[in-house]
C-alpha positions in Angstrom: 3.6 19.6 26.6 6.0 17.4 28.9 9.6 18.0 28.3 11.6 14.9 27.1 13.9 13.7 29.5 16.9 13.4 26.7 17.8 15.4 23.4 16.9 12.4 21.6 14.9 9.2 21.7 14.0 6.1 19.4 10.7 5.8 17.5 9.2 3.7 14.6 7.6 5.9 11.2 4.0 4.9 11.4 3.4 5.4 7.9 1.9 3.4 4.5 5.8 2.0 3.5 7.9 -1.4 3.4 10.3 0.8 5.2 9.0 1.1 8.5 11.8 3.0 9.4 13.4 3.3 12.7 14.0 6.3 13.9 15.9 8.7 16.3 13.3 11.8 17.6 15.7 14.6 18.0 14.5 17.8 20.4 15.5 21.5 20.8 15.9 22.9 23.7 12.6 23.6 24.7 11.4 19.9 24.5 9.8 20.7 20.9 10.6 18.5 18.0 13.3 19.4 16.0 14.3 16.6 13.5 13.8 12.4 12.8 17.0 10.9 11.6 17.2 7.1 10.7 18.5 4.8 13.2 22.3 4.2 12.1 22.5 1.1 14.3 19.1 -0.3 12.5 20.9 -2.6 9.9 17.8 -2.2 7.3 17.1 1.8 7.7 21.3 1.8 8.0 20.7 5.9 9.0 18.2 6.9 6.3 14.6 8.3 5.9 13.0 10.1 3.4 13.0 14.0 3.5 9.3 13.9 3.9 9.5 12.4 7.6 12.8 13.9 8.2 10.7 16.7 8.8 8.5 16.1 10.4 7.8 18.9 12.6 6.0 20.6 9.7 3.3 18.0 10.2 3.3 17.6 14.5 3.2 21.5 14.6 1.0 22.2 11.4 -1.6 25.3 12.0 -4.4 23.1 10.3 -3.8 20.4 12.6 -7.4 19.7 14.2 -7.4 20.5 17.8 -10.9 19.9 19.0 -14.2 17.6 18.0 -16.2 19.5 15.9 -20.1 19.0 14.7 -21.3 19.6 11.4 -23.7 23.0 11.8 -24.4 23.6 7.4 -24.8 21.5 4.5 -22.1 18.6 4.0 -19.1 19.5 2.7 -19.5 22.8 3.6 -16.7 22.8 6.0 -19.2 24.6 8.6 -18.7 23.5 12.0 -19.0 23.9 15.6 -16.6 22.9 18.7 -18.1 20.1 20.9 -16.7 18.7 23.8 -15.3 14.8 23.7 -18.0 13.4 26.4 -20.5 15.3 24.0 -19.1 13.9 20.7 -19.0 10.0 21.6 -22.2 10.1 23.1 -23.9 11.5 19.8 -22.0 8.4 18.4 -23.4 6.1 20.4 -26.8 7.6 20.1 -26.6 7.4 16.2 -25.2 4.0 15.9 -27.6 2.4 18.3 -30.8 4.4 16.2 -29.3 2.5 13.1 -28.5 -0.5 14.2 -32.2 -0.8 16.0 -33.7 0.5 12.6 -32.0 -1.1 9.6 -29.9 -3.7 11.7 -25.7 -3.6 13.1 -25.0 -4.7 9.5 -26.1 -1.3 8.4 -23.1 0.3 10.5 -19.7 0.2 8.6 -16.3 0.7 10.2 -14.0 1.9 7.7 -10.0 2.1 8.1 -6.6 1.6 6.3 -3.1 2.4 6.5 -3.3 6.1 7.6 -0.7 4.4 10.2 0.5 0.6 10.1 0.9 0.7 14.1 -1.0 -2.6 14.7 -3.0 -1.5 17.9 -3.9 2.4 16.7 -5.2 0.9 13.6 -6.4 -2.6 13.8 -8.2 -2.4 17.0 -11.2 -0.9 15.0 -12.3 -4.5 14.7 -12.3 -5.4 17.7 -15.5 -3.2 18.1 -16.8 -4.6 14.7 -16.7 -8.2 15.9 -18.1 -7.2 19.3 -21.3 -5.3 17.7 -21.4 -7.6 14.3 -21.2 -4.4 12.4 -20.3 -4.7 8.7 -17.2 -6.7 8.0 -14.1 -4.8 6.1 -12.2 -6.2 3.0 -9.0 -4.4 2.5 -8.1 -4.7 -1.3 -6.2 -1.5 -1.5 -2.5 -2.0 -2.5 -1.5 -5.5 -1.8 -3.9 -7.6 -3.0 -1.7 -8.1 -6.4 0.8 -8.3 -5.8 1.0 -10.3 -2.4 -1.2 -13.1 -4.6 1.0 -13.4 -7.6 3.8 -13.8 -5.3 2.6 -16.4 -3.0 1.3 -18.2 -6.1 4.9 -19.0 -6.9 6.5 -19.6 -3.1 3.8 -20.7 -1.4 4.8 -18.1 2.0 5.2 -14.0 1.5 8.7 -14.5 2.9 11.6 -14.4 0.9 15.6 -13.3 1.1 16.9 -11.2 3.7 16.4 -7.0 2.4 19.8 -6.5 3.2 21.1 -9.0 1.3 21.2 -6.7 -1.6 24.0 -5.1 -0.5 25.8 -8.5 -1.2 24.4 -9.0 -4.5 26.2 -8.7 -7.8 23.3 -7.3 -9.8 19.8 -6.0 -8.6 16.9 -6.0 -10.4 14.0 -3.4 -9.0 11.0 -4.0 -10.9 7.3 -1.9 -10.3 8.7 0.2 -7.8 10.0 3.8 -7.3 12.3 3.4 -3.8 14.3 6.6 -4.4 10.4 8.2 -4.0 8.7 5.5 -1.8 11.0 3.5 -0.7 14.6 4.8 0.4 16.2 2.0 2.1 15.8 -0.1 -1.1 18.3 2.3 -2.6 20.6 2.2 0.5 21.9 -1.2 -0.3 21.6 -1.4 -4.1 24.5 1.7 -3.7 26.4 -0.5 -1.2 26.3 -3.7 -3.6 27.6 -1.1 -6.2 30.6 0.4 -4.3 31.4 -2.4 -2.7 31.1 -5.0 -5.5 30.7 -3.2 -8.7 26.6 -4.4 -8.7 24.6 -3.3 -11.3 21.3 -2.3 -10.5 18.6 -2.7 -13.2 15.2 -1.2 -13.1 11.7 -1.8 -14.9 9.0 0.6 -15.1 6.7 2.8 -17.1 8.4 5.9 -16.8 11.8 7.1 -16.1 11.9 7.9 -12.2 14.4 8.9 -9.9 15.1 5.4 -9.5 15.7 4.5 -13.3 18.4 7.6 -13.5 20.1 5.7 -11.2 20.4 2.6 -12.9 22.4 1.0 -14.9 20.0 -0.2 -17.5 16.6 0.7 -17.4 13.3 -0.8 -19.6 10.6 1.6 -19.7 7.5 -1.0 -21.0 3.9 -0.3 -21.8 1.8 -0.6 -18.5 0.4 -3.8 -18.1 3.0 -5.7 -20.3 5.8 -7.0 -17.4 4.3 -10.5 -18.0 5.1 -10.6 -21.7 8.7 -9.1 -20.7 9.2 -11.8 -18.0 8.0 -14.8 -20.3 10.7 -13.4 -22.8 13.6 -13.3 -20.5 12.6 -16.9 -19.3 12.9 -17.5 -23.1 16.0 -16.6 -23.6 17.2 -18.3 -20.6 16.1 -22.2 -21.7 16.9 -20.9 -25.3 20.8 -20.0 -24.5 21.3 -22.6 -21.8 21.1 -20.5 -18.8 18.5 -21.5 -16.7 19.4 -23.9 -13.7 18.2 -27.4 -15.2 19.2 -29.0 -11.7 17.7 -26.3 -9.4 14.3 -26.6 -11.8 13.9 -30.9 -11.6 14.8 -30.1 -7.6 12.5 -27.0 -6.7 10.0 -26.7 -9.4 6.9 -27.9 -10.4 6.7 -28.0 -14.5 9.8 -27.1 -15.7 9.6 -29.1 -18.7 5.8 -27.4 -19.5 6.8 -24.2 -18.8 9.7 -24.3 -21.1 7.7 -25.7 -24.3 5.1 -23.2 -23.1 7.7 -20.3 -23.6 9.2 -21.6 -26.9 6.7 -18.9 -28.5 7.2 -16.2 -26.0 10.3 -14.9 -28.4 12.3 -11.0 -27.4 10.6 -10.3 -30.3 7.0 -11.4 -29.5 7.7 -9.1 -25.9 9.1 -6.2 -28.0 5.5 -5.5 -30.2 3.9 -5.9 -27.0 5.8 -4.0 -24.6 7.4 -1.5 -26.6 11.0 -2.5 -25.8 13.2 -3.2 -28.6 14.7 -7.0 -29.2 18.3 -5.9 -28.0 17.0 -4.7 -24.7 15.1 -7.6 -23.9 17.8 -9.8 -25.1 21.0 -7.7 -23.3 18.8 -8.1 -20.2 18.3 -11.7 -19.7 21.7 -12.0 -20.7 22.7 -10.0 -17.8 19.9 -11.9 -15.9 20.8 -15.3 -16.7 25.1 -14.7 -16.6 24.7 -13.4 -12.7 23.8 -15.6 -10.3 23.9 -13.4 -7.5 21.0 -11.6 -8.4 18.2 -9.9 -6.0 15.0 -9.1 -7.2 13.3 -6.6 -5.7 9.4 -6.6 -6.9 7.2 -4.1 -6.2 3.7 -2.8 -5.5 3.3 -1.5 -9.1 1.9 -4.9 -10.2 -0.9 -4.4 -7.4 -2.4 -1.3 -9.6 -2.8 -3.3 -12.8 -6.1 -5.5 -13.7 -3.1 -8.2 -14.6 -1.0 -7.8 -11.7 -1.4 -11.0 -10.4 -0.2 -12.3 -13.4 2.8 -10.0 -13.9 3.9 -10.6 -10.6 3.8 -14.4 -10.9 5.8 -14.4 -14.0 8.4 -11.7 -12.6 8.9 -14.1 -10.0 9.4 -17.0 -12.2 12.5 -15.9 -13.4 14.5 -16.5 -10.6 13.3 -19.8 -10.6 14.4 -20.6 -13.6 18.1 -18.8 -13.0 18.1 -20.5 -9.5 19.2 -17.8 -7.7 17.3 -18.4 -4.7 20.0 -20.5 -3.8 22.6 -18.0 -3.3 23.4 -15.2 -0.7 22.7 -11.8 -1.8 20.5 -13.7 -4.9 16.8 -14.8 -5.1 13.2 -12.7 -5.6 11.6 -10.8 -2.7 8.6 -9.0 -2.5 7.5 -8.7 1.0 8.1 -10.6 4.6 4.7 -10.5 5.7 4.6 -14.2 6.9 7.6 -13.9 9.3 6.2 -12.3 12.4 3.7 -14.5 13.7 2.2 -11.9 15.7 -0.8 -12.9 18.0 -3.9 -10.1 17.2 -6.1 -12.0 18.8 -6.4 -9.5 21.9 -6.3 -6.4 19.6 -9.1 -7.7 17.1 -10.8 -10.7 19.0 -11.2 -12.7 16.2 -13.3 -15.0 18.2 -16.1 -12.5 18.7 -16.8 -12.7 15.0 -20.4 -13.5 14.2 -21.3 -15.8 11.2 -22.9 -14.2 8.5 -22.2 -10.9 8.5 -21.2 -9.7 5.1 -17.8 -7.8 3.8 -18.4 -4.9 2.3 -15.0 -4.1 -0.2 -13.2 -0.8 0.5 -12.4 0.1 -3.2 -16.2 -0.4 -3.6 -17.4 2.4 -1.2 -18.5 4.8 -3.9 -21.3 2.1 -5.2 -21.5 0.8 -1.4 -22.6 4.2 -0.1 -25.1 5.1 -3.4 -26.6 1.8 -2.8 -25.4 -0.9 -5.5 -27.0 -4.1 -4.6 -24.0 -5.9 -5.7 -21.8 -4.1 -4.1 -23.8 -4.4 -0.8 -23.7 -8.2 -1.2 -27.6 -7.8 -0.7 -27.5 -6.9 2.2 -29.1 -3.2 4.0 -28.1 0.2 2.8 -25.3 1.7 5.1 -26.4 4.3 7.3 -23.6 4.9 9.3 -19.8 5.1 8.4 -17.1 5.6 11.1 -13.6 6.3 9.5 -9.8 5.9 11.1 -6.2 5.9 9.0 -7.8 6.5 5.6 -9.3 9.5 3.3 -11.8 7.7 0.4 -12.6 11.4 -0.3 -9.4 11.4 -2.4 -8.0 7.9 -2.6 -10.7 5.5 -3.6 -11.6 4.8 -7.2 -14.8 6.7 -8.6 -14.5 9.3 -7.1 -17.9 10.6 -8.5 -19.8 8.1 -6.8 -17.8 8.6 -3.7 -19.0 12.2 -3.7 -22.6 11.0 -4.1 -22.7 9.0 -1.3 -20.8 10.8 1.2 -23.2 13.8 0.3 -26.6 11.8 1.4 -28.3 12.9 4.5 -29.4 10.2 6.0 -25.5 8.9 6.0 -24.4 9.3 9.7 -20.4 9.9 9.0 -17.9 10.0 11.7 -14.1 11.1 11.3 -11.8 10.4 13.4 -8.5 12.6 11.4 -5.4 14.4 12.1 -6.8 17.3 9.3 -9.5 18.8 8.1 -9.2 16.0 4.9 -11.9 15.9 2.2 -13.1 13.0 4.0 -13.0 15.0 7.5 -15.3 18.1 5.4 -18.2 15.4 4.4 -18.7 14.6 8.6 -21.0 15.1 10.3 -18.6 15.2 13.3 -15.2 15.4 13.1 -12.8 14.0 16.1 -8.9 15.3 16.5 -6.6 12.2 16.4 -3.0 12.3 17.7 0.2 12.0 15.4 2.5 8.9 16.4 5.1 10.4 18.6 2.0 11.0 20.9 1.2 7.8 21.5 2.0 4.1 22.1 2.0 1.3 19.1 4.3 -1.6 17.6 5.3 -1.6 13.5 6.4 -4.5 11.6 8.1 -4.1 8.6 6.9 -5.9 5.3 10.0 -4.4 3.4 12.3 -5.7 5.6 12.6 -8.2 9.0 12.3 -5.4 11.9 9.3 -5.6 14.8 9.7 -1.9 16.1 8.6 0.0 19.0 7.0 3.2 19.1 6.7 5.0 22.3 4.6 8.1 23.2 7.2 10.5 23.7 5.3 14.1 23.4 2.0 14.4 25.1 -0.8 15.9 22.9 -1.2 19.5 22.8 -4.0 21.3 24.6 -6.3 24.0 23.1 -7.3 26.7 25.4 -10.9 24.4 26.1 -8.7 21.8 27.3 -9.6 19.1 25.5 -7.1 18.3 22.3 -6.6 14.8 20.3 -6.8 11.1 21.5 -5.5 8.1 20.0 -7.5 5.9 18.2 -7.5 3.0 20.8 -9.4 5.6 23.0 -12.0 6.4 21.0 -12.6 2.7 20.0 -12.8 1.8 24.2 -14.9 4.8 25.2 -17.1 3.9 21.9 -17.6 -0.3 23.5 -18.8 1.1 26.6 -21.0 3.2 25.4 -22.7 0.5 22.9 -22.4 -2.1 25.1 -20.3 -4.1 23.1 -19.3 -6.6 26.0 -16.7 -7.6 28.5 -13.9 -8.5 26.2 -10.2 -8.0 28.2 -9.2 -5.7 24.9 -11.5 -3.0 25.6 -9.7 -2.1 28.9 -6.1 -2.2 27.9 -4.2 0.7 27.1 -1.7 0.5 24.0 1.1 -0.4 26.0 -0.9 -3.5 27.3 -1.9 -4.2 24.3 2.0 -4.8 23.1 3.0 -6.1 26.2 0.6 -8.8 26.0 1.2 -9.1 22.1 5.0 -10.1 22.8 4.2 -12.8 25.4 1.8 -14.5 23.0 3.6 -14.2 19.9 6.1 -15.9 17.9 5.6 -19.7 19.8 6.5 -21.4 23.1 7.8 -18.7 25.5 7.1 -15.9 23.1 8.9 -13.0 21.8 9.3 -10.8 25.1 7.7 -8.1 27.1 7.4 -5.0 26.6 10.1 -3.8 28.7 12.2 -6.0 26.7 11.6 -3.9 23.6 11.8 -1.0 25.1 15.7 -2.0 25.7 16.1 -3.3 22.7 14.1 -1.2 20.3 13.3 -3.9 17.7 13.3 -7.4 17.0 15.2 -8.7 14.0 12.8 -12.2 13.3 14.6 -13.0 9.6 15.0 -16.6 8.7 17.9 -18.6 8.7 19.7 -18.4 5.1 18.1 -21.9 4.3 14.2 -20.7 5.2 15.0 -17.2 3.3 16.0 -19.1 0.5 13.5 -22.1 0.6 16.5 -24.4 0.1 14.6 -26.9 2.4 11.2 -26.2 -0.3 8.8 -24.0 -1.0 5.8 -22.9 1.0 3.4 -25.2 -1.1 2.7 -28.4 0.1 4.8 -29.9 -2.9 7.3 -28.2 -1.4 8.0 -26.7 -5.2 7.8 -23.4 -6.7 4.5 -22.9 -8.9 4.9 -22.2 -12.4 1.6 -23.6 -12.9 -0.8 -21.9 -9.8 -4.4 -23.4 -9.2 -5.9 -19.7 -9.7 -9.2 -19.5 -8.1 -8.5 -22.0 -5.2 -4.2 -21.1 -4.7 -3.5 -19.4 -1.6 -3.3 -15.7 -0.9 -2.4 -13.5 2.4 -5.2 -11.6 1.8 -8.1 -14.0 0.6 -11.5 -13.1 1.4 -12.8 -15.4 4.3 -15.8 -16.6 3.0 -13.9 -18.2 -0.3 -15.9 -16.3 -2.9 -13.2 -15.0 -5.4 -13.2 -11.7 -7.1 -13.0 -10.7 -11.4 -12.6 -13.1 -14.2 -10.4 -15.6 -12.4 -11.6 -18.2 -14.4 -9.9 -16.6 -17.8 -6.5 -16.0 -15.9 -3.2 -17.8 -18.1 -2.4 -21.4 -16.2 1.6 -20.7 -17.2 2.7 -16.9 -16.4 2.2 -15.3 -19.9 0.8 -11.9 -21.3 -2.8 -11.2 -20.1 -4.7 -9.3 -21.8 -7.4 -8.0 -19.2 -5.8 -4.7 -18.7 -8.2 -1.3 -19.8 -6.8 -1.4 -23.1 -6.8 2.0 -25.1 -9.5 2.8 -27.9 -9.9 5.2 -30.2 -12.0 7.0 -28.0 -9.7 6.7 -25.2 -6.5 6.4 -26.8 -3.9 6.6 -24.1 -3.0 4.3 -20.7 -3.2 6.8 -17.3 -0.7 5.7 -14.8 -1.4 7.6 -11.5 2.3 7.2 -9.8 3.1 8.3 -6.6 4.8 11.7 -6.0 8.1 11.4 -4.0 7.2 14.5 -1.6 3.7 12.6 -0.9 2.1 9.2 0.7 -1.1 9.1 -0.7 -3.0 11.6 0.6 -0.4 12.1 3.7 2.0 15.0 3.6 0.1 16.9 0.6 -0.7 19.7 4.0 3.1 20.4 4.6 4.3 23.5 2.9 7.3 21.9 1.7 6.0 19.1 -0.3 3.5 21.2 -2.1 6.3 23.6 -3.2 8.7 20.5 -4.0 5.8 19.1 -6.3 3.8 22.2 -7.6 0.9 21.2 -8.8 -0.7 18.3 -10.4 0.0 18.1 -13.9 0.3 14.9 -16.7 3.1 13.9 -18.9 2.5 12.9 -22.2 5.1 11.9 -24.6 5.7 15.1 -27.3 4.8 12.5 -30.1 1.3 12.3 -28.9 1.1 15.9 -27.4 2.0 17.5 -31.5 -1.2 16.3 -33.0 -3.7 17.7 -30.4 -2.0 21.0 -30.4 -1.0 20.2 -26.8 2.3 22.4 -25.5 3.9 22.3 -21.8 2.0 24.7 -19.4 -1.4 24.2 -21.3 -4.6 23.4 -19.4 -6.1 20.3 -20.4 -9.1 17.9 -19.5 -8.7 14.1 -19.7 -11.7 11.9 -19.2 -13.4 8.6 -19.7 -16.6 7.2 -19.1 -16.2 7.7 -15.0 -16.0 11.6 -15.4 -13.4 14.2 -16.2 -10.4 16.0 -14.5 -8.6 19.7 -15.1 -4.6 20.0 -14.4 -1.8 21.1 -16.8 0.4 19.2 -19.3 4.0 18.6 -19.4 5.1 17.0 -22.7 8.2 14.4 -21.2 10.2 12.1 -23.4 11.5 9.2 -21.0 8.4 7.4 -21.5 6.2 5.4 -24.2 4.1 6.8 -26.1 0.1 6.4 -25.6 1.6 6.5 -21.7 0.6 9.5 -19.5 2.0 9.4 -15.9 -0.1 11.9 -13.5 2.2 12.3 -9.7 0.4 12.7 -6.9 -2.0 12.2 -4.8 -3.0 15.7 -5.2 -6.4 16.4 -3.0 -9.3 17.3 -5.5 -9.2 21.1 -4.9 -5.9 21.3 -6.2 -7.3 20.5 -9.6 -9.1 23.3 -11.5 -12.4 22.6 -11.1 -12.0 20.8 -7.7 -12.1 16.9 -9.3 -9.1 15.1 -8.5 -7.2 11.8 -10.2 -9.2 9.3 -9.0 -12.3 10.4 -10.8 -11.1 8.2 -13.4 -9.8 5.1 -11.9 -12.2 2.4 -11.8 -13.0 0.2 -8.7 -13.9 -3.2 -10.4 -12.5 -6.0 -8.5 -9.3 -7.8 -10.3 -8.7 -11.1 -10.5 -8.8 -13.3 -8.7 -9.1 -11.6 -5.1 -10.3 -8.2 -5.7 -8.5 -5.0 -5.5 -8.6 -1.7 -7.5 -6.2 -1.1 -10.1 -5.1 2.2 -9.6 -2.7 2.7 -12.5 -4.9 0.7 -14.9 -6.6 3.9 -16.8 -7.8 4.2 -20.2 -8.7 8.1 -21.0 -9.2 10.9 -23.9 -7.2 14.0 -23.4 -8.0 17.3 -25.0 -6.7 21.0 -24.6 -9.5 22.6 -22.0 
């Protein structure tokens, strides 16, 4: 291990979070990593990062960390394996693929990735080999997909007001998300806007988090009901005189529709739906409606709901009809996806494409690998998966049929991990993959305005065989040369390049810099002007206008598959925002909603190795409100089994009060074997796509519950 030149040095955190922190890598004395510490001089990450990455050292030094490629020697997912060496390993990849591809066709080979890190060369340069070979295409409808789509539905551009103007507001509103758990920096300046101006900070969930004892009102709904709570604050608003008549006839598209279309939508209609009583609806859109400085901060909570899309366009509406958009430190924001402009042309060569290759859905991969025609868009069965940045073992829906397909034989699997994941155990060879202080990659942030660096600035460690990780850009160039995937410049760039040449192309005429240049600087702030933040010049539709009324179906979407074919029962979705019923409504045979939250000491399946967030979260358990716990003889501490038609699951009860009843809330993500019986959470999600651009709705669970 090289020594670093200086105590500390700058860095971006790599990881799944509208944070993307910057960061300060501080060393002992012996050149080993001691701490991360937020970047006080970063005006988004102001200094702060979440305990989890703060120490990180449990992770970059972890005992379990995988050292060497290994080949599967016993049955899968027996975890029996033997060393082989790296020249070894990709040639046995390229031998594989090439048998597949010449026997069942390149469609028949899947490259499969996500956000295991958001660096944009370590993890996107996967496709660049998938265009070169005309292997399967990839949709990625974890996560976003929701929300990103109810969003742009209204504005027309994922952009919105500056992040850190909430630390100007007079009142923000954090609605579907958890920032004191999965996003800090959110929190950061809400607590400035309340010290320094006496802010109120309102939050919406399902549950009472970390981030609702912090508020100053909080409205714990049904899940799935944030439309019906949205259309009644919009109510109120035109009912009491509050919402901005001028701003609506200047920046809207129906104002006079939506309004007659809301005359229904009563505080009391929204309270039988959502649970809420009339006094909290009505207190809040009172508070709404009487600030006009207020931020709203929307979340990816409406992503994990089958009417997300809908709940997120309404949510939005509101501060159309208020009109704060057109104030500082006021306005709705979600995420600033559409700022950067970045050129990935080099890192996925977009232009080597080939026409009719199909896209095979990530949430789909447990019917994709056991063979679903539908889910295979007709096409051949896939015989060969190689897997970066993500762990479908635990975190895709259906988990059952994941299981089943990762278990066939003739399923040539390839893992490119930092662990040995549940993923990593159903390989057939397993390759060692470096943590991101060991290499080179650029970050942009979705929660905020930042394009970060982050440098290598610890080499790899070395086993005694001397051959330890590689970065993922390695493996994807020594993998094109061996299949012969062509000449294309990306395939002989390093990382640093790769940004170098990123910056020059990016961002227009004379683009956004060199490398060097960011080196210096350490990011790139590329907000908007107040007036672009704020739309004050229109809307991202062509109207120029915000869309109460969206086109679904045909409206525009970040994340739209490319061949136009839309996903679920778009055709059915509400033409005004409104309550939607196409949620997985409880029965009497599965009587209760499963929301499947993420745990503040986790990040999906990332972190769950460290010693210190297992003690911090214990063990998976589910909350149930006491009222529904008493008739089914169901105490804290007890053992208990909660299924549905997709299978069935083991952890332990805790009977919690701060939520509604017929709500369970199950923290995580645990891996399976920390459940009794070794079935984990997503056994009972479902993976069918939601309207109307696919996705899984993760939080979207109807189940039965009974003591085990």
């Amino acid at each position: 291990m090289n020594k670093p030149a200086q105590p500390s040095v700058f860095s971006a955190c790599p990881h799944d979070c509208p944070s993307t922190c910057a960061v300060e890598v501080q060393f002992d004395d012996e050149g080993r990593l001691k701490r991360l510490h937020g970047a006080k001089d970063n005006s988004y990450t102001a200094g702060v990062i979440c305990a989890k990455v703060a120490r990180y050292a449990d992770r970059l030094y972890h005992r379990d960390r995988l050292m060497q490629p290994m080949r599967r020697t016993g049955p899968k997912g027996s975890g029996q394996f033997e060393p082989i060496g790296w020249e070894d390993a990709l040639d046995l990849i390229a031998e594989k693929f090439n048998a597949v591809e010449a026997e069942h066709g390149a469609q028949s080979v899947w490259l499969n990735y996500y956000a295991g890190t958001m660096g944009l060369v370590q993890r996107d340069s996967i496709n660049r080999l998938r265009h070169a070979k005309g292997y399967s295409n990839f949709f990625s409808s974890f996560c976003t997909n929701m929300a990103w789509t109810g969003y742009v539905a209204g504005t027309g551009k994922l952009a919105g007001p500056d992040p850190r103007e909430m630390g100007v507001s007079d009142q923000i509103v954090i609605w579907g998300t958890n920032p004191v758990a999965t996003q800090v920096n959110v929190m950061t300046h809400a607590i400035k806007a309340r010290k320094t101006r006496g802010a109120k900070i309102i939050v919406v969930d399902v549950y009472e988090t970390e981030t609702m004892r912090q508020a100053d009102v909080g409205l714990i709904l049904k899940p799935g009901t944030d439309a019906a709570l949205a259309c009644a604050i919009m109510h109120v608003l035109f009912r009491d005189g509050l919402a901005d008549r001028a701003y609506l006839a200047a920046y809207t598209d129906c104002p006079e529709e939506l309004e007659a279309h809301l005359e229904t939508r009563t505080p009391r209609w929204a309270a039988e739906i959502t649970g809420l009583s009339v006094d909290q609806i009505e207190t809040v859109a009172r508070m709404i409606g009487e600030t006009q400085k207020t931020y709203f901060r929307l979340g990816y909570g409406f992503t994990r709901s089958r009417n997300g899309v809908v709940g997120m366009h309404a949510a939005a509406s509101i501060g159309a009809v208020t009109g704060c958009w057109q104030y500082e430190g006021g306005g709705v924001f979600h995420n600033n996806g559409a700022i950067y402009n970045l050129n990935m042309a080099m890192i996925e060569a977009p232009e080597l494409k080939q026409p009719g290759v199909r896209t095979l859905d990530q949430s789909l991969i447990g019917r994709i690998l056991t063979g679903d025609a539908r889910a295979l868009c007709g096409g051949p069965q896939v015989n060969a998966i190689f897997i970066q940045n993500t762990n479908p073992m635990s975190v895709a829906p259906e988990q059952e049929l994941v299981r089943k397909g990762f278990s066939r034989e003739d399923l040539f699997t390839v893992v490119h991990e930092q662990f040995m994941t549940e993923t990593a155990q159903m390989a057939d060879l397993v390759l060692p993959a470096t943590q991101f202080l060991e290499h080179d990659d650029i970050y942009k942030g979705g929660g905020h305005q930042h394009i970060l660096l982050g440098p290598k600035v610890l080499d790899p460690p070395v086993p005694e065989n001397g051959e330890g990780p590689r970065e993922n850009i390695f493996v994807i160039n020594a993998l094109a040369k061996r299949l012969n995937a062509g000449a294309h410049p990306g395939f002989h760039m390093s990382a640093r390049e790769h940004i170098d040449w990123m910056l020059r192309n990016s961002g227009g005429e004379g683009g956004l810099g060199t490398l060097q240049e960011l080196e210096e600087k350490r990011w790139l702030d590329r907000q908007p002007d107040f007036r672009a933040s704020h739309f004050l010049d229109g809307f991202g539709h062509a109207d120029g206008k915000f869309h109460f009324k969206p086109d679904w179906g045909r409206s525009a979407s970040p994340n739209k598959p490319a061949d136009g074919e839309t996903f679920g029962p778009w055709s059915t979705m509400p033409q005004l925002p409104d309550q939607w019923d196409s949620i997985e409504r409880a029965t009497p045979d599965h009587p209760f909603r499963l929301v499947t939250a993420p745990a503040r000491s986790f990040l999906n399946s990332t972190f769950n190795e460290t010693q210190a967030g297992r003690k911090k979260e214990n063990r998976p358990e589910v909350r149930m409100h006491p009222s529904d716990a008493e008739p089914l003889g169901l105490e804290s501490g007890d053992l208990v089994e909660m299924g549905n038609h997709r299978g069935s699951v083991h952890l332990h009860l805790r009977c919690y009060e701060s939520l509604t009843p017929g709500t369970l809330i199950s923290e995580g993500l645990w891996p399976n074997d920390s459940f009794v019986g070794g079935k984990g959470i997503n056994t009972l999600t479902g993976a069918d796509p939601v309207a109307p651009y696919g996705g899984a709705a993760f939080h979207d669970t109807a189940v039965w519950v009974k003591k085990a």
